[in-house]
Backbone of each chain as ProteinMPNN parsed JSONL, in Angstrom:
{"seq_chain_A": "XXXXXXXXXXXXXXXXXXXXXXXXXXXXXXXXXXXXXXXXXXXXXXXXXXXXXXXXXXXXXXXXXXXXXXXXXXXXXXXXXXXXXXXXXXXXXXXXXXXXXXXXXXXXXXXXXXXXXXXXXXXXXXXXXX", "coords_chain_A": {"N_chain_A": [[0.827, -1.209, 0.0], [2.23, 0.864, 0.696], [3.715, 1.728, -1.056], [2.678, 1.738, -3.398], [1.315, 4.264, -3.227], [3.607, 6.406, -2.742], [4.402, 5.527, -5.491], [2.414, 6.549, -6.286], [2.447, 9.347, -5.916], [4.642, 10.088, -6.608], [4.367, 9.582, -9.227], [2.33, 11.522, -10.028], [4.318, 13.876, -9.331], [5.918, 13.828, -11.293], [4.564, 14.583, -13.695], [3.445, 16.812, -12.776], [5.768, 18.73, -12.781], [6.269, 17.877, -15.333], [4.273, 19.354, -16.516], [4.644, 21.866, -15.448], [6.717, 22.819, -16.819], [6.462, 22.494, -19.881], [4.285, 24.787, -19.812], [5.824, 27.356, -19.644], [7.384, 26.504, -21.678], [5.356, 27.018, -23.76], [4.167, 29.408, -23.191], [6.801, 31.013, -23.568], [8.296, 30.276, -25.544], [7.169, 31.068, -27.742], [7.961, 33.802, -28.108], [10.653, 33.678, -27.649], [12.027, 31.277, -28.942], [10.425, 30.365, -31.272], [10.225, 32.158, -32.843], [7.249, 33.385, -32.981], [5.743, 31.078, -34.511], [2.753, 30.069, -35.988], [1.81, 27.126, -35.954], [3.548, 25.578, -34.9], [3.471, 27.415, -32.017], [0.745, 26.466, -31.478], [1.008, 23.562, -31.53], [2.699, 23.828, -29.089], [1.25, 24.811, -27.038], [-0.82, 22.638, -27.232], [0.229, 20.335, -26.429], [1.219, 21.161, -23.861], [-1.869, 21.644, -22.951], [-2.409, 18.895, -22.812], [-0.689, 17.421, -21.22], [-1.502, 19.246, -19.043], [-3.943, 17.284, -18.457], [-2.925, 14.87, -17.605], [-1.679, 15.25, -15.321], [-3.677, 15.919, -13.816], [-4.993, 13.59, -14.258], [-3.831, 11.821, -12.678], [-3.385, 13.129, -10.351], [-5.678, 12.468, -8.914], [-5.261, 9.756, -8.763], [-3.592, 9.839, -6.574], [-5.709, 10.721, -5.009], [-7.509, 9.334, -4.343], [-6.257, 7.538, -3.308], [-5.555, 7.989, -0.759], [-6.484, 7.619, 2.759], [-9.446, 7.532, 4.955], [-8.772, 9.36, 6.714], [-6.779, 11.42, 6.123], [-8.247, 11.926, 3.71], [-10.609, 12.895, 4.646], [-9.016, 15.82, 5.489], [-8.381, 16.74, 3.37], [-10.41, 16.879, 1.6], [-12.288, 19.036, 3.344], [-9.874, 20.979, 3.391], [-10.033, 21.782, 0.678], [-13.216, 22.342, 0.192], [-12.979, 24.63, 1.327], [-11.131, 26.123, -0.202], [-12.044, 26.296, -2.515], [-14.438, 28.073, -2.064], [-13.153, 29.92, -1.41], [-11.736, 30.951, -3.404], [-14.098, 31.228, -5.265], [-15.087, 33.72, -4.39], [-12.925, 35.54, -3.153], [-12.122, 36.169, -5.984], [-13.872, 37.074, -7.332], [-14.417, 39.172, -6.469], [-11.748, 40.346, -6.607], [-11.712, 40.917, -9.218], [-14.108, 42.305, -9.457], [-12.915, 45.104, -8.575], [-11.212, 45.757, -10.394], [-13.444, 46.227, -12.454], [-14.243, 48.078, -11.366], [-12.651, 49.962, -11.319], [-11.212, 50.882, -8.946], [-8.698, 49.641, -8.455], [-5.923, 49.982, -9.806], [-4.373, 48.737, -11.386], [-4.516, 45.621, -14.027], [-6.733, 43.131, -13.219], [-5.107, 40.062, -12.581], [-4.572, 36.632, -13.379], [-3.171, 34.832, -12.912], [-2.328, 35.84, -10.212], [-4.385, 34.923, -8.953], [-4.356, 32.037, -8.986], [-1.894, 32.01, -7.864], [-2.891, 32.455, -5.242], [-4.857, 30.318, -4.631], [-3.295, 28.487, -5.007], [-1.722, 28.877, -2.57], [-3.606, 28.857, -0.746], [-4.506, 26.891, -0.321], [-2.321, 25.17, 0.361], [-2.15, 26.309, 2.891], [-4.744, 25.753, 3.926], [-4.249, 22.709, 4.356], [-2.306, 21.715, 5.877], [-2.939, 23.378, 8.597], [-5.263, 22.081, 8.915], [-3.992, 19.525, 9.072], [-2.982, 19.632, 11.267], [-4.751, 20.279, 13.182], [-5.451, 17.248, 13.684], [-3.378, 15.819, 14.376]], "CA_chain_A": [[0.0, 0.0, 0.0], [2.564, 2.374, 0.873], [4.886, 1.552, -1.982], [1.279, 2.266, -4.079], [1.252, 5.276, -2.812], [4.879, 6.404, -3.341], [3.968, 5.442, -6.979], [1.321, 7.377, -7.352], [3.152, 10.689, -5.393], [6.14, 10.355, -7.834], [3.946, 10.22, -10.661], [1.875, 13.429, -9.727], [5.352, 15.172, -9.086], [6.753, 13.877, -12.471], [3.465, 14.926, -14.5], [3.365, 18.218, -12.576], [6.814, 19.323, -13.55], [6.34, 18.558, -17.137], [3.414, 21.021, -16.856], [5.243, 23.612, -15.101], [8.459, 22.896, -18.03], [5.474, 22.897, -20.603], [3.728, 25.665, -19.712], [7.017, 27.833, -19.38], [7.927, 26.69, -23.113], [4.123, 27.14, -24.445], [4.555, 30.963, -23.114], [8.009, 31.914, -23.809], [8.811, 30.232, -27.129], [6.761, 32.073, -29.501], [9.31, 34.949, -28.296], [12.242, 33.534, -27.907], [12.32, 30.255, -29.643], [10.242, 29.571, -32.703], [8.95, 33.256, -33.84], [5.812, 33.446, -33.071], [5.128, 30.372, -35.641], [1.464, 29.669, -35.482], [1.856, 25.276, -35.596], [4.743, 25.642, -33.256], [2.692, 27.913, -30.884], [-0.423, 25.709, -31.26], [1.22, 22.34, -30.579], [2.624, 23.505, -27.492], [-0.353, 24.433, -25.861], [-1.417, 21.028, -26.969], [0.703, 19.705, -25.728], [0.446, 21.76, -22.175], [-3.282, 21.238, -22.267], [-2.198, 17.188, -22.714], [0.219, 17.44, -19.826], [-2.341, 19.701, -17.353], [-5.181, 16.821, -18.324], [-2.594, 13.896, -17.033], [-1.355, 15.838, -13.917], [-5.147, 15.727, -13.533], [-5.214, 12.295, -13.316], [-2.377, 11.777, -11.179], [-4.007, 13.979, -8.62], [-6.885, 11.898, -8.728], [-5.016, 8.965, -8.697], [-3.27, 9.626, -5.208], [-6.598, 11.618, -3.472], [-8.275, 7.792, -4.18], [-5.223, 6.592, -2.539], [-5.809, 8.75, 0.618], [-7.692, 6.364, 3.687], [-10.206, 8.18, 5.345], [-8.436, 10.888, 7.637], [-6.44, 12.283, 4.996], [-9.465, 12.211, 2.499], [-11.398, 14.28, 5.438], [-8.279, 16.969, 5.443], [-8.135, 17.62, 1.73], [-11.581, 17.624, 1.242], [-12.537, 20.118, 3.869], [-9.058, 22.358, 2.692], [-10.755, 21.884, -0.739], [-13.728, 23.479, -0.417], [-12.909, 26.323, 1.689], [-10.349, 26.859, -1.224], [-13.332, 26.898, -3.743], [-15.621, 28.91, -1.505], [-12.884, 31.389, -1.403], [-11.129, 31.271, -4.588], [-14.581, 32.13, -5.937], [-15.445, 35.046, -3.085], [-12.014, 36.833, -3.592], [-11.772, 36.011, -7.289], [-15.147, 38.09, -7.697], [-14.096, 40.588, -5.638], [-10.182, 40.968, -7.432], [-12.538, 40.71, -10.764], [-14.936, 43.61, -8.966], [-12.237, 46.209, -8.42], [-10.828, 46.046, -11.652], [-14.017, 47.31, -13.204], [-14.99, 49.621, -10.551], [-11.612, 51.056, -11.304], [-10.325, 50.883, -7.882], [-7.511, 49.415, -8.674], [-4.842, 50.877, -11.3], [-3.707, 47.227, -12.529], [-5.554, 44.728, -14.848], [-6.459, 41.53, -12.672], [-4.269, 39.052, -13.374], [-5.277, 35.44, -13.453], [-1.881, 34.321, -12.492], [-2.345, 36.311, -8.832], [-5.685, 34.036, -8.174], [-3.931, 30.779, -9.482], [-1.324, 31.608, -7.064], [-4.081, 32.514, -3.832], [-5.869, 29.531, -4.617], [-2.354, 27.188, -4.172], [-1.409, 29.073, -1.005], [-4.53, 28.74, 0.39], [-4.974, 25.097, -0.138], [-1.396, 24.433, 0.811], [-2.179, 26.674, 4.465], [-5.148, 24.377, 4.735], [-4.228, 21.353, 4.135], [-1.047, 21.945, 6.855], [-3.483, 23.724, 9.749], [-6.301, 20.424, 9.236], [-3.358, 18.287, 9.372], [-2.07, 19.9, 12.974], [-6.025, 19.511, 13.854], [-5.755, 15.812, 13.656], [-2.005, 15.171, 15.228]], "C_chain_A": [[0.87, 1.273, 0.0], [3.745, 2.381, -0.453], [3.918, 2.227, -3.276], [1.51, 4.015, -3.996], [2.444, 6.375, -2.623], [5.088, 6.33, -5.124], [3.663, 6.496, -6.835], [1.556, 9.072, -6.896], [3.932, 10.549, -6.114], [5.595, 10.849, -9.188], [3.268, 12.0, -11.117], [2.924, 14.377, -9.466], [5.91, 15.358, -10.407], [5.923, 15.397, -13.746], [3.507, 16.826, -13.813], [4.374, 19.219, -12.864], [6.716, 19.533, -15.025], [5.409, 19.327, -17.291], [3.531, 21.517, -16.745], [6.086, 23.928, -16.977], [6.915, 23.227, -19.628], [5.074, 24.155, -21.342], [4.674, 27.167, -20.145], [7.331, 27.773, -21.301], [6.711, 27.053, -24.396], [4.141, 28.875, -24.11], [5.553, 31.829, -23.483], [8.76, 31.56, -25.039], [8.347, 30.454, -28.103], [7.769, 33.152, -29.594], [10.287, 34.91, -28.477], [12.949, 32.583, -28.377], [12.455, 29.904, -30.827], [9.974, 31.177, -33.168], [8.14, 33.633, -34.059], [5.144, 32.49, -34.176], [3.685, 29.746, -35.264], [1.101, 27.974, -34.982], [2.588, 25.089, -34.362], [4.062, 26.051, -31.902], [1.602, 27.253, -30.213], [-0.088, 24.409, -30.538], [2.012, 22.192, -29.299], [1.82, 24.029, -26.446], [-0.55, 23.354, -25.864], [-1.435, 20.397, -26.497], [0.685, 19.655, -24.003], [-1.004, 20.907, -21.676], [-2.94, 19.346, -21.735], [-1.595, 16.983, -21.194], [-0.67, 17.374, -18.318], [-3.579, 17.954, -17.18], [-4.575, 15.316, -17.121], [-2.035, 14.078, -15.898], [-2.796, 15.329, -13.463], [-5.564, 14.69, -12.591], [-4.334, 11.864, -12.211], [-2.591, 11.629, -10.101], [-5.061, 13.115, -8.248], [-6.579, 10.609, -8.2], [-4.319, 9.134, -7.274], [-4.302, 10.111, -3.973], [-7.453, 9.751, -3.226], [-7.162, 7.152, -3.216], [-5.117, 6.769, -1.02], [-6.832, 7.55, 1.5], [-8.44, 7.947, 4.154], [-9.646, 9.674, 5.567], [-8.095, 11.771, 6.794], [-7.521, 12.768, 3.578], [-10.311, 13.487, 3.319], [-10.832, 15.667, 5.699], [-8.515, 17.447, 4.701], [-9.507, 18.315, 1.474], [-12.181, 18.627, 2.14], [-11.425, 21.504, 3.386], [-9.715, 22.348, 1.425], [-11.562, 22.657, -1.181], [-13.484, 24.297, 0.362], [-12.26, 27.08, 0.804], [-10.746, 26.964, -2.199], [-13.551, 28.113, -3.412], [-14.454, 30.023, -1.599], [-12.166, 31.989, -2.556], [-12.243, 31.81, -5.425], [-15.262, 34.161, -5.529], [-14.524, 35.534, -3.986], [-11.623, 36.849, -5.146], [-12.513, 36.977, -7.875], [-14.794, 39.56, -7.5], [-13.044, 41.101, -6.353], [-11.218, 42.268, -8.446], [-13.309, 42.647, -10.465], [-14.025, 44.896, -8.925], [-11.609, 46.727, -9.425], [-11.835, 47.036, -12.494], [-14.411, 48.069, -12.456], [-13.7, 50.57, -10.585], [-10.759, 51.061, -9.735], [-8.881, 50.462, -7.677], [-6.99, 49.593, -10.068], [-4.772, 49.482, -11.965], [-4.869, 46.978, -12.908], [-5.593, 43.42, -13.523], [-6.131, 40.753, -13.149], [-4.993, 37.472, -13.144], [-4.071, 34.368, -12.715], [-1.848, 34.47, -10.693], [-3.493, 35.329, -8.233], [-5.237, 33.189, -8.358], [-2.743, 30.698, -7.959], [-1.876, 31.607, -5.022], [-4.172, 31.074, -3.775], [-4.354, 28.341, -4.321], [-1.499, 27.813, -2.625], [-2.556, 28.812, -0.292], [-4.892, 27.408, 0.827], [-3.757, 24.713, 0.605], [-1.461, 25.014, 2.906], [-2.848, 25.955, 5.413], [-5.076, 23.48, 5.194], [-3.137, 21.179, 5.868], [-2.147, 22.699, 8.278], [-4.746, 22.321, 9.688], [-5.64, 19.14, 9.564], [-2.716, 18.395, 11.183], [-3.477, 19.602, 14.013], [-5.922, 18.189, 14.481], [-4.405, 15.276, 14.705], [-2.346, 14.992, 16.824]], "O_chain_A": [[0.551, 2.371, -0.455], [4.579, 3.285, -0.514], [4.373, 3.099, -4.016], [1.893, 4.722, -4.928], [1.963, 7.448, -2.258], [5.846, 7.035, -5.79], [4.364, 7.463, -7.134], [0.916, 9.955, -7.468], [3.885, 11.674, -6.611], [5.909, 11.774, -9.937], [3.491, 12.951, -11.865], [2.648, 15.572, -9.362], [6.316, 16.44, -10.832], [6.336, 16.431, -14.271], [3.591, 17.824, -14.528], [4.07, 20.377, -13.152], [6.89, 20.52, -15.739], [5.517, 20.131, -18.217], [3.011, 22.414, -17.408], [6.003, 24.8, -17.842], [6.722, 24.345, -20.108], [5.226, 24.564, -22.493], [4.174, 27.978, -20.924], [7.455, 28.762, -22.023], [6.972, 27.286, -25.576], [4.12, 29.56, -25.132], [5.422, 33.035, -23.696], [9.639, 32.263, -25.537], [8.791, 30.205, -29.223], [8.35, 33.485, -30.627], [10.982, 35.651, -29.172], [14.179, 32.632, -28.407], [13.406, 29.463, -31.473], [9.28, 31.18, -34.185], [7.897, 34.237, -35.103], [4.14, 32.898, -34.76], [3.558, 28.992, -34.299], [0.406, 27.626, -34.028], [2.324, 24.626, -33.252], [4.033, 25.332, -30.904], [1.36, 27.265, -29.006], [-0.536, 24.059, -29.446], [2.138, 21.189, -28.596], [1.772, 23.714, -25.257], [-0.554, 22.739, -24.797], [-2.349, 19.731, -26.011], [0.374, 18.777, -23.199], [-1.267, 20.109, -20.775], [-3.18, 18.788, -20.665], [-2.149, 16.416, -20.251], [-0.762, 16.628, -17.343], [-3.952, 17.551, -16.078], [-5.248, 14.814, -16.221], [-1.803, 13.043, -15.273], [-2.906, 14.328, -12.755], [-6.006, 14.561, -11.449], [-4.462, 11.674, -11.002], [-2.368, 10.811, -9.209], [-5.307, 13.092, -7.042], [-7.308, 10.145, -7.323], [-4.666, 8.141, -6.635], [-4.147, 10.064, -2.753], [-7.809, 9.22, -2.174], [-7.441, 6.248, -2.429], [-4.702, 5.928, -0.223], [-7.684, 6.82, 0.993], [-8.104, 9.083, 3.819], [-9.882, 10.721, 4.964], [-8.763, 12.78, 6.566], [-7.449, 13.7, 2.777], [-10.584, 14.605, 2.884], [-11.56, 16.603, 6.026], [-8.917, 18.606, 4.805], [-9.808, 19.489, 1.258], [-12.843, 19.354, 1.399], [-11.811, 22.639, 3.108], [-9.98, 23.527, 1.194], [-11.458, 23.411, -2.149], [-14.066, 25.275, -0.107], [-12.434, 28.294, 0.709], [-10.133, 27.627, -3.035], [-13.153, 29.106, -4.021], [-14.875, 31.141, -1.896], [-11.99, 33.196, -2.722], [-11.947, 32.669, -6.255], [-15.62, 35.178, -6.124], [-14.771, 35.891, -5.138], [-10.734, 37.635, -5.471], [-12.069, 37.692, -8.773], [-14.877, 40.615, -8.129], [-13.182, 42.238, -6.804], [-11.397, 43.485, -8.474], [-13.084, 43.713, -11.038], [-14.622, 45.882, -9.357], [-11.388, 47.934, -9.514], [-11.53, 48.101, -13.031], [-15.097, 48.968, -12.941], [-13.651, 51.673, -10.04], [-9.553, 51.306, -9.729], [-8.095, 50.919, -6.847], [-7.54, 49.384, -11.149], [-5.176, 49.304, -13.115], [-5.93, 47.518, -12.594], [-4.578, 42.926, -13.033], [-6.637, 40.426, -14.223], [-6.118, 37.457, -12.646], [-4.284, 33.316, -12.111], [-1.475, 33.556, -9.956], [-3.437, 35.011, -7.045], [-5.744, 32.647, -7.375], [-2.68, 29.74, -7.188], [-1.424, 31.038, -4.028], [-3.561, 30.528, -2.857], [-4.448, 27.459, -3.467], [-0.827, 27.139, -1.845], [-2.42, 28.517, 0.895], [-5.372, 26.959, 1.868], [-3.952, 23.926, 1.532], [-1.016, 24.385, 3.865], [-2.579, 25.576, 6.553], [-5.607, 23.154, 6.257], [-3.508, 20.465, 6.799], [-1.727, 22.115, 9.276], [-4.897, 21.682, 10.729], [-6.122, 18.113, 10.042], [-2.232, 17.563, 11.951], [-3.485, 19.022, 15.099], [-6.253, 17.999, 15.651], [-4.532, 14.469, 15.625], [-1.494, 14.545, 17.591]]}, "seq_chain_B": "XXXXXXXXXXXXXXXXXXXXXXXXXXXXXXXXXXXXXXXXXXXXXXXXXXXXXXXXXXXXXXXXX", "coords_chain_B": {"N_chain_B": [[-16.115, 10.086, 20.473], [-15.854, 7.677, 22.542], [-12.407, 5.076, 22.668], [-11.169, 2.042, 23.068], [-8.4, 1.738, 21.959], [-5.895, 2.321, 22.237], [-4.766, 1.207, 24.709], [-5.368, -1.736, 23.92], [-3.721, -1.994, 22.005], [-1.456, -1.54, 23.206], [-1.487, -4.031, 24.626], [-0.893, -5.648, 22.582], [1.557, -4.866, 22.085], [2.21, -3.616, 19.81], [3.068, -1.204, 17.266], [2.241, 1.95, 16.585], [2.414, 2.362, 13.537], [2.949, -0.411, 13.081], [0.019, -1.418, 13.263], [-1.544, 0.622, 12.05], [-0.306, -0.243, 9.128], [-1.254, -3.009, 9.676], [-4.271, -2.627, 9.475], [-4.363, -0.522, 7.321], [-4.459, 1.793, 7.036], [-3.183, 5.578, 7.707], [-0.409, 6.137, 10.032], [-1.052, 8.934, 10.984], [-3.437, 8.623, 11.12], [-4.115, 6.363, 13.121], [-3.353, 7.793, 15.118], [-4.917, 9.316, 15.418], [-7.506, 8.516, 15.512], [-6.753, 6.981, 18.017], [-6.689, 9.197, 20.399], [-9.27, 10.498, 19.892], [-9.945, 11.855, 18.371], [-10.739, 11.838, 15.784], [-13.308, 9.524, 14.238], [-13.465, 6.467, 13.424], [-14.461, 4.946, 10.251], [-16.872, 2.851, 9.512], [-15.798, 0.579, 7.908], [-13.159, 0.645, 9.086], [-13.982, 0.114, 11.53], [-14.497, -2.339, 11.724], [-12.454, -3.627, 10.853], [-10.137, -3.317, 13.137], [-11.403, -4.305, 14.909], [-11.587, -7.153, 14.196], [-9.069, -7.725, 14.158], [-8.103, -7.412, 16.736], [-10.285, -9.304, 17.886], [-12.769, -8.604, 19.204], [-15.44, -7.771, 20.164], [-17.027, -4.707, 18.098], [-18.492, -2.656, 20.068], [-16.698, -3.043, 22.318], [-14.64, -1.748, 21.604], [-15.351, 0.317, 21.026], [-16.876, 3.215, 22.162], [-20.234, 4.526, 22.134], [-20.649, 7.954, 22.965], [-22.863, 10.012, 23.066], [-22.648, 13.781, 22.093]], "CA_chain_B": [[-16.473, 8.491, 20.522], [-14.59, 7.01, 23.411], [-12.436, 4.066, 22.762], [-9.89, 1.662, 24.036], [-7.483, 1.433, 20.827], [-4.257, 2.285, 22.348], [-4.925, 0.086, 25.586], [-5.615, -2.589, 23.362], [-2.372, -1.816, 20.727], [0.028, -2.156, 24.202], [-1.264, -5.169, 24.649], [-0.739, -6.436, 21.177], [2.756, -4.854, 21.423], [2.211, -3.074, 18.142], [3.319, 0.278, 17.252], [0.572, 3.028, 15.724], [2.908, 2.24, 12.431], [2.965, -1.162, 12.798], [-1.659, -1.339, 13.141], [-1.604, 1.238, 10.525], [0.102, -0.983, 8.383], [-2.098, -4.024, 9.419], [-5.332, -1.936, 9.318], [-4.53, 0.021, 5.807], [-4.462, 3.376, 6.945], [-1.758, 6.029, 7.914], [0.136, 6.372, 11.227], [-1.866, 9.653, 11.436], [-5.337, 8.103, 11.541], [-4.596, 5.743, 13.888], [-3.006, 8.371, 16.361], [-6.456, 10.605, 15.464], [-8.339, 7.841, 16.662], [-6.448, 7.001, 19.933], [-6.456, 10.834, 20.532], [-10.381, 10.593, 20.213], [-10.386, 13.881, 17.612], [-11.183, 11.552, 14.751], [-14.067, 8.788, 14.292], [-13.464, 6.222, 12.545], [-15.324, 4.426, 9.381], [-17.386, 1.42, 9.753], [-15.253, -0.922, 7.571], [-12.081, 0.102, 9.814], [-13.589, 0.065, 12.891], [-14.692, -3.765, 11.615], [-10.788, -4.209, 10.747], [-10.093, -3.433, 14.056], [-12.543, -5.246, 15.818], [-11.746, -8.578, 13.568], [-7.829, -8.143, 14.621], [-8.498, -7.803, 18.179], [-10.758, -10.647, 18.279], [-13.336, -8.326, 20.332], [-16.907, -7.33, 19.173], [-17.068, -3.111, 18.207], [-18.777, -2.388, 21.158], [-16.292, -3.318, 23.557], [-13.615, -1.361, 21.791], [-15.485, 2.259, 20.701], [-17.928, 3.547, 23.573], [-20.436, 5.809, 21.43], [-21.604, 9.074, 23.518], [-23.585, 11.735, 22.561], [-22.642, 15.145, 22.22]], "C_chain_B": [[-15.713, 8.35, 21.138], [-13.647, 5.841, 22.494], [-11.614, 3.648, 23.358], [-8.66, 1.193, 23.06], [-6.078, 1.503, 21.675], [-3.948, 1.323, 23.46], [-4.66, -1.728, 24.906], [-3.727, -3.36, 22.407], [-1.105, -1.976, 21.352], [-0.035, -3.641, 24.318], [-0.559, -6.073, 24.093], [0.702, -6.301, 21.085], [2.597, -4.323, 20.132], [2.33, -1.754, 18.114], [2.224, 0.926, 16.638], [1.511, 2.659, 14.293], [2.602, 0.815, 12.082], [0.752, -1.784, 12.399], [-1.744, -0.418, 12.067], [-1.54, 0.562, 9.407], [-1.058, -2.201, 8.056], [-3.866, -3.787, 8.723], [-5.523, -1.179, 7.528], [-5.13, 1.26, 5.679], [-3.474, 3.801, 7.709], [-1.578, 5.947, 9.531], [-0.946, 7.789, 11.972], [-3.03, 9.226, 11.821], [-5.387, 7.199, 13.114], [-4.204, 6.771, 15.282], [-4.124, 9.291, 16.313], [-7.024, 9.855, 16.318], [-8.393, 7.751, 18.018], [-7.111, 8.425, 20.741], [-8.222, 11.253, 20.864], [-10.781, 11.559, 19.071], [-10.528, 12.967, 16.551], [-12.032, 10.131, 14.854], [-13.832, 7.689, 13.314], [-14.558, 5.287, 11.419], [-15.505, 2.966, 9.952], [-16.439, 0.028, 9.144], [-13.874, -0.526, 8.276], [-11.936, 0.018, 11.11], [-13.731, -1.561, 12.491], [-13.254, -4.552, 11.384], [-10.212, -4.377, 12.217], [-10.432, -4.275, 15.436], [-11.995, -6.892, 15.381], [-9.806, -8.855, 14.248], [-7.441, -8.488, 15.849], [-9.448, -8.946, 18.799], [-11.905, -9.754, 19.074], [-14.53, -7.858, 19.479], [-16.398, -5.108, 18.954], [-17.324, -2.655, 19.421], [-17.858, -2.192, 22.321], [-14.548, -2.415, 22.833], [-14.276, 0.316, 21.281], [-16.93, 2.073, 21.64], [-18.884, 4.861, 22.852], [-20.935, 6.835, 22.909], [-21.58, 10.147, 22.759], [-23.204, 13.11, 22.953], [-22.863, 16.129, 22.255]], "O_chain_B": [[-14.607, 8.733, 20.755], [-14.201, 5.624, 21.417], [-11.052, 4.345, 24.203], [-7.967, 0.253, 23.451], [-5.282, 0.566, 21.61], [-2.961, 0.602, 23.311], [-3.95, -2.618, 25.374], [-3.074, -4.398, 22.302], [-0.048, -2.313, 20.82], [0.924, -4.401, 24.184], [0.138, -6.966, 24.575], [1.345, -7.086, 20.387], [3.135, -5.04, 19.289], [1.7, -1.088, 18.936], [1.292, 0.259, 16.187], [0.554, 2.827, 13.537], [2.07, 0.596, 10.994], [0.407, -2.417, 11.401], [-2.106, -0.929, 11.008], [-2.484, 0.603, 8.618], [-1.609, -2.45, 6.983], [-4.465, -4.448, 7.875], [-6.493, -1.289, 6.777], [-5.886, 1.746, 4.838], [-2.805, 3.01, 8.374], [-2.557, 5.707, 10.238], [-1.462, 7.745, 13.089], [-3.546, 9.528, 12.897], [-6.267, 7.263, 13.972], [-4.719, 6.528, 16.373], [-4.241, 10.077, 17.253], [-7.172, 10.109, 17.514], [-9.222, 8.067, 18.872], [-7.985, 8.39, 21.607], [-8.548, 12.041, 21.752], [-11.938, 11.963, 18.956], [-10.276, 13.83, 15.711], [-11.468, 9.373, 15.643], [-14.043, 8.063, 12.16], [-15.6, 4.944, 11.977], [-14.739, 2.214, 10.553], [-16.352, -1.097, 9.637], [-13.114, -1.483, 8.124], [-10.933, -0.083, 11.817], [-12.865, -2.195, 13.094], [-13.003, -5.727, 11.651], [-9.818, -5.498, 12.541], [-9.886, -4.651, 16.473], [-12.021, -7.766, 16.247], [-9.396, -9.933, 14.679], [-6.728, -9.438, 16.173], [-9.369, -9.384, 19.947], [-12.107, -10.462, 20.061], [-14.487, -7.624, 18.271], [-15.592, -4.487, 19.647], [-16.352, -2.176, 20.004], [-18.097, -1.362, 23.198], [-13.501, -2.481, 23.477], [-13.557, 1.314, 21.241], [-17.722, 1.136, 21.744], [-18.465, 6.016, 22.929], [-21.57, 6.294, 23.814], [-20.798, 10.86, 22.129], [-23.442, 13.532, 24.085], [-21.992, 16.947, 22.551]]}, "name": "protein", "num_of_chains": 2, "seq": "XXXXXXXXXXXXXXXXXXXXXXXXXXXXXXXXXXXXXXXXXXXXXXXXXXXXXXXXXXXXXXXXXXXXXXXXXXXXXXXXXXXXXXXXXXXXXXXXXXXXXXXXXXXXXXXXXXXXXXXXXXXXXXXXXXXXXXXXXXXXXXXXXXXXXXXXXXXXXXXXXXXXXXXXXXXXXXXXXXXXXXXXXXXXXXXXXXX"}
């Protein structure tokens, strides 16, 4: 079981790197690689999207692997990190067009909320339980 | 939920790693349980129960809260 589970955490680390490395070459080599070539540009999103869909599973594949307790951590950090990723997401979203704020909302700034907030959860539900 | 898991787990001589192991959940769960701050599921209190040889009853004490 725990060798299972060791699997299936290696694989979700492998898969999640090549989406960072991906992502990274799907953004920055139309500029500084290929030229902005439209096939080039296209098949590495494709490729990205391919990547994010098998991280996907991954993730899925070690939360099934979770026994109870740990299934009752994640999923409570889970949704509070919905419930609030869509709250303050609205709200960013809200200030932008009310002008209150000078910048554009970025999408990148909520992507990175939404993995601090899960990772604060997950770490204060786990000190719950100890 | 009261119970008598860790009473039980000296007896046995078994570490919270080593019942984890037998049971098929983490070191954490089983120290939630002892601890009382976590409840556990019907098919591992029945794991429990079937390793100890003892009916449920006599190892989780339900009270109401």
């Amino acid at each position: 079981m725990k060798k299972e589970r060791k699997k299936n955490l290696y694989n979700l680390a492998i898969w999640t790197w090549t989406w960072v490395a991906t992502l990274a070459i799907a953004t920055f080599g139309p500029k500084y690689i290929w030229d902005d070539h439209t096939v080039l540009t296209a098949l590495a999103v494709s490729v990205n999207f391919v990547h994010g869909i098998l991280m996907i599973v991954a993730n899925r594949k070690v939360f099934n692997d979770f026994d109870e307790l740990q299934r009752k951590i994640h999923l409570e950090s889970l949704a509070l990190t919905l419930g609030l990723a869509v709250v303050v997401g609205l709200s960013y979203s809200l200030l932008e067009v009310t002008n209150l704020i000078a910048n554009n909302a970025e999408i990148s700034y909520l992507i990175i909320f939404i993995g601090l907030t899960y990772l604060i959860l997950v770490t204060i539900n786990t000190r719950r339980y100890a | 939920m009261k119970n008598k898991l860790k009473v039980l787990r000296a007896q046995h001589s078994y570490t919270q790693e080593d019942l984890a192991d037998i049971i098929g959940v983490s070191r954490q769960t089983i120290n939630a349980i002892e601890k009382e701050k976590f409840d556990p599921s019907l098919p591992t209190a029945f794991r429990i129960s079937k390793l100890f040889k003892l009916p449920i009853e006599a190892i989780f004490h339900f009270e109401e809260s």
